[in-house]
FILOTI-454321 format. One record per residue (C-alpha): residue number from 1; x, y, z; residue in one letter. Coordinates in pm, 1 decimal. Layout:
N
R:tiro:xx:yy:zz:kollum
R:NUM:X:Y:Z:A
...
//
This chain:
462
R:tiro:xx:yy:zz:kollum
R:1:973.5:-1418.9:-1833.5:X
R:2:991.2:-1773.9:-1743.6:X
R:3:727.4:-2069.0:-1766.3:X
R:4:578.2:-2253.9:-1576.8:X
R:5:768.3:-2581.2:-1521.2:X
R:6:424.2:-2785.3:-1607.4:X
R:7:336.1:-2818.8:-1997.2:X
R:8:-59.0:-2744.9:-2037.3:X
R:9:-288.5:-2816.7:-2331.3:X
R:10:-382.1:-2428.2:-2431.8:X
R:11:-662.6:-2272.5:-2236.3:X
R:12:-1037.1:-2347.8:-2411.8:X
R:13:-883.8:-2629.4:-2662.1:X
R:14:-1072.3:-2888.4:-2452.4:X
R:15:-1435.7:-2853.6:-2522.9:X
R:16:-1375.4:-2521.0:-2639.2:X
R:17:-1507.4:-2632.4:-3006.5:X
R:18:-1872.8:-2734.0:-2839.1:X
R:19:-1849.0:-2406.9:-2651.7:X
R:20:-1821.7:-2232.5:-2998.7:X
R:21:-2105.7:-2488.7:-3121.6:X
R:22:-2352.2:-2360.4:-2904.8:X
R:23:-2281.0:-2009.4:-2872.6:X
R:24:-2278.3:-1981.3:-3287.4:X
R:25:-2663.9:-2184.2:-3308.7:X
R:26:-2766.7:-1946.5:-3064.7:X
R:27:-2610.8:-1616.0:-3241.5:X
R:28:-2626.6:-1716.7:-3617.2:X
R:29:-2607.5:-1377.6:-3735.7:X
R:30:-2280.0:-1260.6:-3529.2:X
R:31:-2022.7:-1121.1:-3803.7:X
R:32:-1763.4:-993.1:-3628.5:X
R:33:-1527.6:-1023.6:-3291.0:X
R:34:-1328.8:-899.8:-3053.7:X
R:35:-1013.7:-1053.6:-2930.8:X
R:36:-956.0:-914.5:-2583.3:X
R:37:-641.9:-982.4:-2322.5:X
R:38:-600.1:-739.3:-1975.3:X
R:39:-198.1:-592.5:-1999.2:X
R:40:-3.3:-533.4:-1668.0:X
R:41:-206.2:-181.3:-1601.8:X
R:42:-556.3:-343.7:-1624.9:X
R:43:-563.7:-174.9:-1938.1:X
R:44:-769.8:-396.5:-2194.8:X
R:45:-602.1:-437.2:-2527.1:X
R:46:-673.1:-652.8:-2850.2:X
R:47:-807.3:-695.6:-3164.8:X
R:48:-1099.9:-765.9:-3401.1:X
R:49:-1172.1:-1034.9:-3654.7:X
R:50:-1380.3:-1181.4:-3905.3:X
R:51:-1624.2:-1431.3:-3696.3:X
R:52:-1468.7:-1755.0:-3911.4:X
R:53:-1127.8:-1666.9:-3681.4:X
R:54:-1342.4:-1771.8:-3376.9:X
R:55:-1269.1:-2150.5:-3507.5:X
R:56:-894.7:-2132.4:-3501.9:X
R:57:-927.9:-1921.5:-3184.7:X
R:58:-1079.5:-2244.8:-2978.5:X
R:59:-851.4:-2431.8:-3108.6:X
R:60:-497.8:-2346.2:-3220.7:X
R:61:-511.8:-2020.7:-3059.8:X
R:62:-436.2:-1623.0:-3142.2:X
R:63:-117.8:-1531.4:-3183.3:X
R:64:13.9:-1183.5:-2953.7:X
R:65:323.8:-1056.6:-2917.7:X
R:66:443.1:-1071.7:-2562.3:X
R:67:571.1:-726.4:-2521.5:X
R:68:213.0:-587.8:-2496.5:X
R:69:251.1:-691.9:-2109.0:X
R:70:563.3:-433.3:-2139.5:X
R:71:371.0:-157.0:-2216.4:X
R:72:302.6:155.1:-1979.2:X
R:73:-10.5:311.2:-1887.5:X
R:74:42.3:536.4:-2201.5:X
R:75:100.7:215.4:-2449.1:X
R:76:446.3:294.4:-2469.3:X
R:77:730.2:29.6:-2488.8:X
R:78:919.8:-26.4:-2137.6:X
R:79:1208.5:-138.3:-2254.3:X
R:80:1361.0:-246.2:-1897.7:X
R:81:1117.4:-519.0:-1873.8:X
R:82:1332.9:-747.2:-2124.1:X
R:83:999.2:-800.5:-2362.2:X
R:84:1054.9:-594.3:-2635.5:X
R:85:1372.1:-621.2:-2902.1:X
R:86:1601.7:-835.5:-2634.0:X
R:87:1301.9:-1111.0:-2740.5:X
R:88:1287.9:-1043.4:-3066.3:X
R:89:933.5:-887.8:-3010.2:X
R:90:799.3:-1251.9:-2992.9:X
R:91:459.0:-1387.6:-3009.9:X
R:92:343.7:-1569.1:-2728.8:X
R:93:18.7:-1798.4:-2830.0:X
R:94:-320.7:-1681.0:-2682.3:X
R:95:-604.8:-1922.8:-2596.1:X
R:96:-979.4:-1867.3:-2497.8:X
R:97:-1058.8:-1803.8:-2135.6:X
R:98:-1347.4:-2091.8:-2093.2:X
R:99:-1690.7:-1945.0:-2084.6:X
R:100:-1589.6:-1609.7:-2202.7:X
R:101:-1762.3:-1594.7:-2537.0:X
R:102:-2026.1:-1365.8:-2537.4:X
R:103:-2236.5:-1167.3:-2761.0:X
R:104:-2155.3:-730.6:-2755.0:X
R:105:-2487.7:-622.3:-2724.3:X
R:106:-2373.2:-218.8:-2772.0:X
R:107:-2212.5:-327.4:-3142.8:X
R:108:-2327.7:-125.8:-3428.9:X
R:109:-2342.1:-504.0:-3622.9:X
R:110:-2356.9:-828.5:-3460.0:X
R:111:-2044.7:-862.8:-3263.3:X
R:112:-1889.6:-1154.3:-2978.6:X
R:113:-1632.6:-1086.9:-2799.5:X
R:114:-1394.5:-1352.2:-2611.4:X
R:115:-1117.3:-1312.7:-2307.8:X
R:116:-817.0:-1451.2:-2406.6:X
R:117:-486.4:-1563.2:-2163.9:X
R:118:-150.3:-1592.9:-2277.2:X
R:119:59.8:-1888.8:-2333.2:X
R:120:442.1:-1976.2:-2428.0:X
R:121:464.9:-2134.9:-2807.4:X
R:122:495.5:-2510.0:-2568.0:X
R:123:130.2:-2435.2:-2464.7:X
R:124:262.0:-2334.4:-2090.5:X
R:125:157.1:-2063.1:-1942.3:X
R:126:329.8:-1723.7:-1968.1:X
R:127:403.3:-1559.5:-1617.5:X
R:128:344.2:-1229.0:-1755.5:X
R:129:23.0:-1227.3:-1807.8:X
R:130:-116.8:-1079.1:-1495.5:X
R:131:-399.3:-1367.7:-1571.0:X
R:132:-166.6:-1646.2:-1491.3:X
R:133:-43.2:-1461.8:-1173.6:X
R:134:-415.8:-1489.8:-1036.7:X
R:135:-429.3:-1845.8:-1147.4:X
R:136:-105.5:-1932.4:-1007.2:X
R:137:-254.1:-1831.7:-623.3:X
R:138:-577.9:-1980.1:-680.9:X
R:139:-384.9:-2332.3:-746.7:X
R:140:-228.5:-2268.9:-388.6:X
R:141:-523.7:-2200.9:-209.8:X
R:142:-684.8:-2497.7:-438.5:X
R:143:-382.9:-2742.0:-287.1:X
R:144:-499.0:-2636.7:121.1:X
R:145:-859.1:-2731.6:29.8:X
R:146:-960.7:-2377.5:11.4:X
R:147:-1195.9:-2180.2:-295.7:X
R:148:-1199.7:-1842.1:-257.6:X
R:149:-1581.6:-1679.2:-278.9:X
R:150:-1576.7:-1344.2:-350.5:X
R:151:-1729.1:-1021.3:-492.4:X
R:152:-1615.6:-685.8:-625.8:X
R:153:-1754.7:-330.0:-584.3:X
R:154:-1656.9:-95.2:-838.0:X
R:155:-1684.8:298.6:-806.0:X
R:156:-1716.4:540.0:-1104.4:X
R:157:-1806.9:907.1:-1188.8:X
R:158:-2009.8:980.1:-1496.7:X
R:159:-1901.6:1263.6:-1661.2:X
R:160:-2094.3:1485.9:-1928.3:X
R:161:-1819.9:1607.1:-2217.6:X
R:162:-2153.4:1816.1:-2356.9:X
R:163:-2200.5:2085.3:-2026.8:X
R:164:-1985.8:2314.0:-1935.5:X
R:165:-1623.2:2198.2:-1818.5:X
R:166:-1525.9:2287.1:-1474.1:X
R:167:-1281.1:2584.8:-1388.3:X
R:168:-965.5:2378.8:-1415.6:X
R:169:-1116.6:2220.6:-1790.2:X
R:170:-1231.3:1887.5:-1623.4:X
R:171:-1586.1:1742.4:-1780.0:X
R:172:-1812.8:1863.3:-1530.0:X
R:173:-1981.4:1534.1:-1348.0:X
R:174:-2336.6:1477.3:-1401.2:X
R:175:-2556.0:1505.4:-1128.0:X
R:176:-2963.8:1607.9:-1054.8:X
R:177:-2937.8:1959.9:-881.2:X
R:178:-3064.9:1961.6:-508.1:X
R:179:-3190.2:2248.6:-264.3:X
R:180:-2893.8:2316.5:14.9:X
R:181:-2533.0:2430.9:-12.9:X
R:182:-2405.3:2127.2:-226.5:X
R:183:-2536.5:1886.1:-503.4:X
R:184:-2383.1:1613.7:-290.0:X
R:185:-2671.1:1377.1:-208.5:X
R:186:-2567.2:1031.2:-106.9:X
R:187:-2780.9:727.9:-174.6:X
R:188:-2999.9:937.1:-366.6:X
R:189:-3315.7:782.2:-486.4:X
R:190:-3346.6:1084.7:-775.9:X
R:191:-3001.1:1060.8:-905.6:X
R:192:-3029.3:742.1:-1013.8:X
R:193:-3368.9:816.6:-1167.6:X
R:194:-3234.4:1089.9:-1374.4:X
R:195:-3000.9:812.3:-1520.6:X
R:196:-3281.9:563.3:-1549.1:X
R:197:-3163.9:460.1:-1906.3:X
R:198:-2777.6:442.7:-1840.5:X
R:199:-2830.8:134.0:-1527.9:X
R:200:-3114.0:14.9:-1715.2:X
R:201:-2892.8:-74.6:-1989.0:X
R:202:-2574.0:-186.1:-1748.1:X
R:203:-2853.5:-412.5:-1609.7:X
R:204:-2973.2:-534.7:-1948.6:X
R:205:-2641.4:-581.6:-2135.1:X
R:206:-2470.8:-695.7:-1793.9:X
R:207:-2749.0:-996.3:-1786.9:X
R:208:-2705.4:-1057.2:-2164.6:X
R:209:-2299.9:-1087.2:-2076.6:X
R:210:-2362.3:-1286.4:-1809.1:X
R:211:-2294.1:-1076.5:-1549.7:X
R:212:-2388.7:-1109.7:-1188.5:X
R:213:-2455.5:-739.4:-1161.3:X
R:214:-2647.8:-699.2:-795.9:X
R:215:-2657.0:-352.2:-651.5:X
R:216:-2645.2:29.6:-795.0:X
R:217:-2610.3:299.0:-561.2:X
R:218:-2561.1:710.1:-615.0:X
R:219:-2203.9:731.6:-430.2:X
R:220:-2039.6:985.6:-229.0:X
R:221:-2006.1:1283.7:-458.3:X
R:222:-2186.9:1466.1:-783.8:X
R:223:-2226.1:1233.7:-1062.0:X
R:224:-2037.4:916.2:-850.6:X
R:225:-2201.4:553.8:-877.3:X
R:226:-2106.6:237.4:-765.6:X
R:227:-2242.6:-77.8:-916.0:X
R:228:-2240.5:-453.1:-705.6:X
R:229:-2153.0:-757.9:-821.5:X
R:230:-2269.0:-1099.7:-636.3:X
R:231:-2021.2:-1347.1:-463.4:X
R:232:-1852.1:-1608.4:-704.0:X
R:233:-1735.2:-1889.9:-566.1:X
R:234:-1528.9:-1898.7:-845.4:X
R:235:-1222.3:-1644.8:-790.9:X
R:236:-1124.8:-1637.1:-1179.9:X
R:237:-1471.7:-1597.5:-1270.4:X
R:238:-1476.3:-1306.4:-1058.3:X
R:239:-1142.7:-1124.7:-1194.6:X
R:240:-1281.8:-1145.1:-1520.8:X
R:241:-1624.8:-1008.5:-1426.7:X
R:242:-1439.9:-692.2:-1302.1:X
R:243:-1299.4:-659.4:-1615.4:X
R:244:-1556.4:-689.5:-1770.3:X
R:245:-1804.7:-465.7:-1578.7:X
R:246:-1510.6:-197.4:-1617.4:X
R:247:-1569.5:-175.0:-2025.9:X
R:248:-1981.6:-284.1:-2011.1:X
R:249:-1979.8:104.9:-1786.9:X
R:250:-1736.8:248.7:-2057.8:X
R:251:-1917.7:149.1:-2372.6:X
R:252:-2301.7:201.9:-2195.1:X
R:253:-2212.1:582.5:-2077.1:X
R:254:-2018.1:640.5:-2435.8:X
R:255:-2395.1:495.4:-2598.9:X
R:256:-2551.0:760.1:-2419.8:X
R:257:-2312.1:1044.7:-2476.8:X
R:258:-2142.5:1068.8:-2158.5:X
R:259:-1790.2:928.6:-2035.2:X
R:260:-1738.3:675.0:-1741.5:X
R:261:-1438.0:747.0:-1557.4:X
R:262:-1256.9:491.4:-1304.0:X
R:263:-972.5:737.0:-1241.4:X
R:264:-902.7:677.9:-826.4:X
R:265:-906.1:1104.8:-748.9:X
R:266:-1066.2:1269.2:-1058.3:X
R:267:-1154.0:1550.8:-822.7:X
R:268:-946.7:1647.5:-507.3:X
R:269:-1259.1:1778.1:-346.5:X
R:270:-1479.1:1509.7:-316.3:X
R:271:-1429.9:1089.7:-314.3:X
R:272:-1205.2:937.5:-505.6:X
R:273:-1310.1:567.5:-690.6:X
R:274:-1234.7:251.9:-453.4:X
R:275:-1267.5:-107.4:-599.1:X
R:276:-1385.4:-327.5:-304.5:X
R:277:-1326.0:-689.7:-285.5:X
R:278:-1547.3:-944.3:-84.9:X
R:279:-1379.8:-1271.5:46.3:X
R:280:-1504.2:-1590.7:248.0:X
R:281:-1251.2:-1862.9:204.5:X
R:282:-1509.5:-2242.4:119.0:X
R:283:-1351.5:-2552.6:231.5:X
R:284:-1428.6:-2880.0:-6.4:X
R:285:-1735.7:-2899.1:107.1:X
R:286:-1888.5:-2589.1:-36.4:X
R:287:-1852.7:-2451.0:369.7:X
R:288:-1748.1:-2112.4:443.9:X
R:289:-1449.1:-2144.9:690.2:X
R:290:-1546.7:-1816.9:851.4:X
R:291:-1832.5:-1972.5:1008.3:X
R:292:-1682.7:-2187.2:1167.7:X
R:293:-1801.8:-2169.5:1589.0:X
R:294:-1487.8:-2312.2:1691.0:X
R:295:-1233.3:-2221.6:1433.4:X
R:296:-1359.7:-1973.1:1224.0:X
R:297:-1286.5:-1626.5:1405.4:X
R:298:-932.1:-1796.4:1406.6:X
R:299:-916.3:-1854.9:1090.3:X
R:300:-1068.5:-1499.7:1017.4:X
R:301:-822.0:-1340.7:1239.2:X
R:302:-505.3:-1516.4:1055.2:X
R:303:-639.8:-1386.8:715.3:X
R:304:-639.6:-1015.8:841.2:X
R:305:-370.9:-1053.1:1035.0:X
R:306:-198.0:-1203.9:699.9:X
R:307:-344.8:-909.3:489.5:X
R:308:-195.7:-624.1:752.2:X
R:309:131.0:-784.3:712.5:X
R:310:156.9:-764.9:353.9:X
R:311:-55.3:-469.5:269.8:X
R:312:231.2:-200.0:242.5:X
R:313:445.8:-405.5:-6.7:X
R:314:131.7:-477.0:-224.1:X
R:315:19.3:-148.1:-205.7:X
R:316:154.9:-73.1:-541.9:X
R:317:-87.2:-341.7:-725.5:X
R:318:-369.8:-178.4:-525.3:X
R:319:-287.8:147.7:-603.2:X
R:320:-77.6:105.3:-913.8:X
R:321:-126.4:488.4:-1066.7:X
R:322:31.3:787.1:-1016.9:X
R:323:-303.0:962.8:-937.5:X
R:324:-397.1:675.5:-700.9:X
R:325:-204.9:844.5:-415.3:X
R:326:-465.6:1132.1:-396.5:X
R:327:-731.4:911.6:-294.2:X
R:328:-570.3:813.0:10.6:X
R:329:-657.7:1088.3:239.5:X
R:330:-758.5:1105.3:585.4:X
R:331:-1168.9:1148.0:650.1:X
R:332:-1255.8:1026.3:304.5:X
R:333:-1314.6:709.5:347.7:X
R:334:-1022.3:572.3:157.1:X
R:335:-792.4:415.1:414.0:X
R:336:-477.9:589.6:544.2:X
R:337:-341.5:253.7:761.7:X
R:338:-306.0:-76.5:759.3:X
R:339:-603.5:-167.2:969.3:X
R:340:-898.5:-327.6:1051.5:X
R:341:-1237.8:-319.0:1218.8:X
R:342:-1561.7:-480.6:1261.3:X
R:343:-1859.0:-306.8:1048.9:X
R:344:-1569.8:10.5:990.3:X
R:345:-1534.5:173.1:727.2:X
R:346:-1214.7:375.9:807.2:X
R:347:-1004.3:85.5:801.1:X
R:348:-835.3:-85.5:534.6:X
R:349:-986.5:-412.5:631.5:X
R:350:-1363.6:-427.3:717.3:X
R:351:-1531.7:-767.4:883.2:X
R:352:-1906.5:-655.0:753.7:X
R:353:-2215.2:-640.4:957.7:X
R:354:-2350.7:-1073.3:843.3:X
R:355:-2513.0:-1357.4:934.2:X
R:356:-2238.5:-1637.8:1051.6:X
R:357:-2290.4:-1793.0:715.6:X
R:358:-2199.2:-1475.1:495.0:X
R:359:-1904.1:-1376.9:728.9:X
R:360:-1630.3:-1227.3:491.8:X
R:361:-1387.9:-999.6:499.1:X
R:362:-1392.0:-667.2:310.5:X
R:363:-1080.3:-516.0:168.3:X
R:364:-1122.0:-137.2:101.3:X
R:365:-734.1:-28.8:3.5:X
R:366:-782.5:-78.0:-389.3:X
R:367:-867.7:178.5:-667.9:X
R:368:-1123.3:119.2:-934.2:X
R:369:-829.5:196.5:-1152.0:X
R:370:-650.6:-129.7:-1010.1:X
R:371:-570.8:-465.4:-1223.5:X
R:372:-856.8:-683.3:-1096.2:X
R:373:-678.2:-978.7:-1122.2:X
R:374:-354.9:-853.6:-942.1:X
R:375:-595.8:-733.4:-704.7:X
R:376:-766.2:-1079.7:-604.5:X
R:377:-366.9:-1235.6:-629.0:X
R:378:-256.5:-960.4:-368.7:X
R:379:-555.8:-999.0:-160.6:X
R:380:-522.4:-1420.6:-185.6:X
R:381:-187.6:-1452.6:-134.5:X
R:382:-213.9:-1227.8:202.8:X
R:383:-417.5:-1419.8:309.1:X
R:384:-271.2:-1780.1:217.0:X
R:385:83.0:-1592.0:391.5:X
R:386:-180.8:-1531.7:733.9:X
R:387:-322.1:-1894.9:744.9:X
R:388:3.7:-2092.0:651.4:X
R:389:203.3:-1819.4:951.5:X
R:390:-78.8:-1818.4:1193.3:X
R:391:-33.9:-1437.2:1183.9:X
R:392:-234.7:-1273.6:1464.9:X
R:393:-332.3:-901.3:1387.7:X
R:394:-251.8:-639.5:1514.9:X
R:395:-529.0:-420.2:1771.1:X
R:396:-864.0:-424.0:1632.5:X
R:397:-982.8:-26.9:1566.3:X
R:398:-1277.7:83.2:1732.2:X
R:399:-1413.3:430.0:1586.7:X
R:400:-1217.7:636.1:1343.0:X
R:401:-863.0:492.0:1181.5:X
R:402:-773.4:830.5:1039.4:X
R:403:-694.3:920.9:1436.1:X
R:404:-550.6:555.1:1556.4:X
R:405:-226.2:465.2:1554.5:X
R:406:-160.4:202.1:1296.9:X
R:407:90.3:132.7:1049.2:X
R:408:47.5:399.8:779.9:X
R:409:49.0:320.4:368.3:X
R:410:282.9:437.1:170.2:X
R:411:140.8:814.3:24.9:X
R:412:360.6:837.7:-300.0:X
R:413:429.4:621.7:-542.4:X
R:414:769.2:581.0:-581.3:X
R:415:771.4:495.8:-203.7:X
R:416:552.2:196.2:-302.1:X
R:417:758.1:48.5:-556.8:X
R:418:1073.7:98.8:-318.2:X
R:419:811.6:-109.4:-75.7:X
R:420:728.2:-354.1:-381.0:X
R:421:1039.4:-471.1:-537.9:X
R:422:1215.6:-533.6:-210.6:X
R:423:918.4:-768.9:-88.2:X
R:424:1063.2:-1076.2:-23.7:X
R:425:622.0:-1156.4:-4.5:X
R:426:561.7:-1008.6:-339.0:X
R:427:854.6:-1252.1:-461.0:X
R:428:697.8:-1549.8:-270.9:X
R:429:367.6:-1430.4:-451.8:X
R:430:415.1:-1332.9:-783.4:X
R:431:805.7:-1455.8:-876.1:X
R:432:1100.9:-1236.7:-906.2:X
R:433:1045.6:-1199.0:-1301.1:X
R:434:757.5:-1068.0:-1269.3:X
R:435:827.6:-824.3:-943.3:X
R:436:1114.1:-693.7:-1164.9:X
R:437:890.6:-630.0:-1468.7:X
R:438:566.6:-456.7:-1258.0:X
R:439:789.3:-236.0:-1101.7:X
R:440:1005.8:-111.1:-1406.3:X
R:441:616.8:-39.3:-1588.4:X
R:442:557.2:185.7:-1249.5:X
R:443:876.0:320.8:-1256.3:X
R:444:825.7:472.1:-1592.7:X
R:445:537.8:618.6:-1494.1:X
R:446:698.9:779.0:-1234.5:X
R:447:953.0:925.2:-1433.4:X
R:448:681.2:1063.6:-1678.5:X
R:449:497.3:1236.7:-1410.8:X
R:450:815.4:1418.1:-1279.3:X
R:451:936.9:1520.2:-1542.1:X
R:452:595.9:1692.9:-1642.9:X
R:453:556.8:2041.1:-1506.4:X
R:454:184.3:2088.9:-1390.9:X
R:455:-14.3:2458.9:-1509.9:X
R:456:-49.4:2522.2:-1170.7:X
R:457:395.0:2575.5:-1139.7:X
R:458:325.2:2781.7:-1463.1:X
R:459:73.0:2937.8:-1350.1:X
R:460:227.5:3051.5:-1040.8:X
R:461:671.6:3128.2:-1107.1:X
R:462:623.2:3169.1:-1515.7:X
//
């Protein structure tokens, strides 16, 4: 991968130390931590040290070898992406995301934990760490004036390995039984009640981790939960909140003896797991653009019309798993199309019901399984593509977008890599290197899924 032509002093170095300072006075008794840094597949990988590492962690930096943003959904090497042996399996140099040091409040012993970003051994940063990707669009938007302010919504089933597993041996999902034909209950008051300790303790360890966790809602389907975070006018921030969030769920559910899942179509009957993102686009003065009387529905309109354009060749980041595809189905509320709509939710683009002030756009296309941070870059860099083109949209949908004629997303993955690696947007966006490397990972993945034959062909020509 190359660098980026720009030398930088490493990542929490400056005023990293008084960071340290003030987090150690306040946690005197912290023993241990965790090292962690978010590979290619949003998959968050690491290690743990003695708390005295912390000091040469703010400062000098943790050393990582680079091929770990070569490595499949499985772990395994990808040895297409040119990171492994062809480098030597070199280390690249790791610093401290800024504000990231925070205590684990699920540890067994008293335990911080820290977000780290990858740089070369010159202190630039590497363009393989989908980190830097983010950062590199937020520095555009940055140089027209613009901060993105933005929030994610994150969907997850909690399932219980202790009941009985399903027919085809999935964990059955937990859920409070109801009177009628189905256990579905959306919204419901009582589910979440039954779970009173799980979201009490997301709430409680989220605030401890600094989390802006707003909303929890009972979802769509038996045992499915979504949980709100609040606008950040601070895109980076933001990325590494979803992160975040993501493990906080894991480890709270694992505490109580039951298993978070963000897998986009655990179950082909009911919803699958969408990660929604929230944008308004602030000029310099803290203003949302959006609002704009005499420019902002302009504006607005060259985002979408940016973010229809783009949509099937960044699909792939959206939907970046092999399972992904399922959730894409007509009538359940994941879109089909690349659309939009006012107040809609059938359309890959929704302008929320909202006060002039709060006007935002809501794109729905993502999985909760999706790379937050190649997420927001997708999602920015449409809409950069929109403003700097003037792109217009296309026909705004009225009722349902299953039934509408619109441009349709790609349904497999393989199609959406084809879609990916030939995007001369996605090069624009993210550099060739690193078009090349995302779509050799998905590739592989591919190529492990066909070559797998599924019970159900055994169970029906064996």
């Amino acid at each position: 991968m190359t660098i980026s032509s720009e030398p930088t002093t490493a990542r929490g170095a400056e005023g990293g130390v008084e960071e340290l300072e003030r987090f150690l006075a306040a946690h005197p008794n912290v023993e241990a931590v965790e090292y962690l840094i978010t590979d290619s597949n949003g998959v968050l990988r690491g290690k743990w040290g003695p708390v005295e590492s912390l000091k040469k962690a703010f400062t000098t930096g943790v050393n990582f070898p680079v091929s770990m943003f070569g490595l499949d959904v499985w772990g395994r090497e990808v040895m297409e992406t040119g990171l492994h042996v062809e480098t030597g399996d070199s280390d690249g140099i790791c610093s401290v995301v800024p504000g990231s040091l925070r205590i684990v409040p699920w540890a067994e012993r008293p335990t911080a934990q820290v977000l780290l970003t990858m740089n070369s051994e010159d202190g630039r940063p590497f363009e393989g760490d989908p980190r830097v990707c983010l950062s590199n669009i937020v520095d555009r938007m940055t140089a027209m004036g613009l901060t993105p302010c933005c929030a994610i919504e994150l969907e997850f089933y909690l399932l219980d390995p202790k009941a009985p597993p399903m027919p085809n041996g999935m964990p059955s999902p937990v859920y409070r039984a109801t009177s009628g034909p189905s256990p579905q209950n959306m919204y419901a008051l009582e589910d979440l009640a039954e779970h009173r300790a799980v979201f009490s303790d997301i709430w409680d360890m989220g605030r401890l981790q600094g989390l802006p966790i707003d909303t929890i809602v009972s979802e769509a389907a038996p045992g499915q939960f979504e949980v709100n975070l609040k606008h950040r006018a601070d895109p980076m921030a933001a990325a590494d909140d979803g992160v975040m969030l993501r493990r906080l769920i894991v480890e709270v559910a694992r505490r109580h003896g039951l298993k978070a899942s963000f897998m986009a179509k655990p179950f082909m009957d009911v919803a699958g797991n969408g990660f929604h993102v929230h944008v308004s686009l602030l000029d310099k003065a803290g203003v949302n653009i959006f609002s704009d009387p005499a420019t902002g529905e302009g504006k607005l309109k060259h985002c979408i019309g940016g973010l229809i354009e783009t949509m099937n060749a960044a699909t792939l980041l959206f939907v970046p798993t092999w399972n992904g595809y399922r959730r894409l189905q007509p009538g359940s509320y994941a879109p089909t199309t690349a659309s939009w709509g006012l107040n809609n939710r059938s359309v890959g683009v929704r302008i929320p019901a909202s006060p002039p002030d709060a006007r935002r756009l809501e794109h729905r296309i993502a999985g909760a399984d999706a790379n937050p941070y190649l997420v927001l870059a997708a999602v920015f860099a449409g809409m950069i593509e929109g403003l700097e083109r003037e792109i217009a949209p296309p026909p705004v949908i009225v009722r349902n977008a299953y039934e509408e004629p619109a441009q349709r997303l790609p349904d497999a993955m393989d199609d959406a890599i084809r879609l990916f690696e030939r995007s001369d947007f996605i090069r624009r966006a993210l550099g060739v290197e690193y078009r090349s490397l995302y779509a050799h990972l998905k590739k592989a993945e591919v190529a492990a899924f066909e070559a797998e034959i599924t019970p159900l062909e055994r169970a029906t020509y064996l």
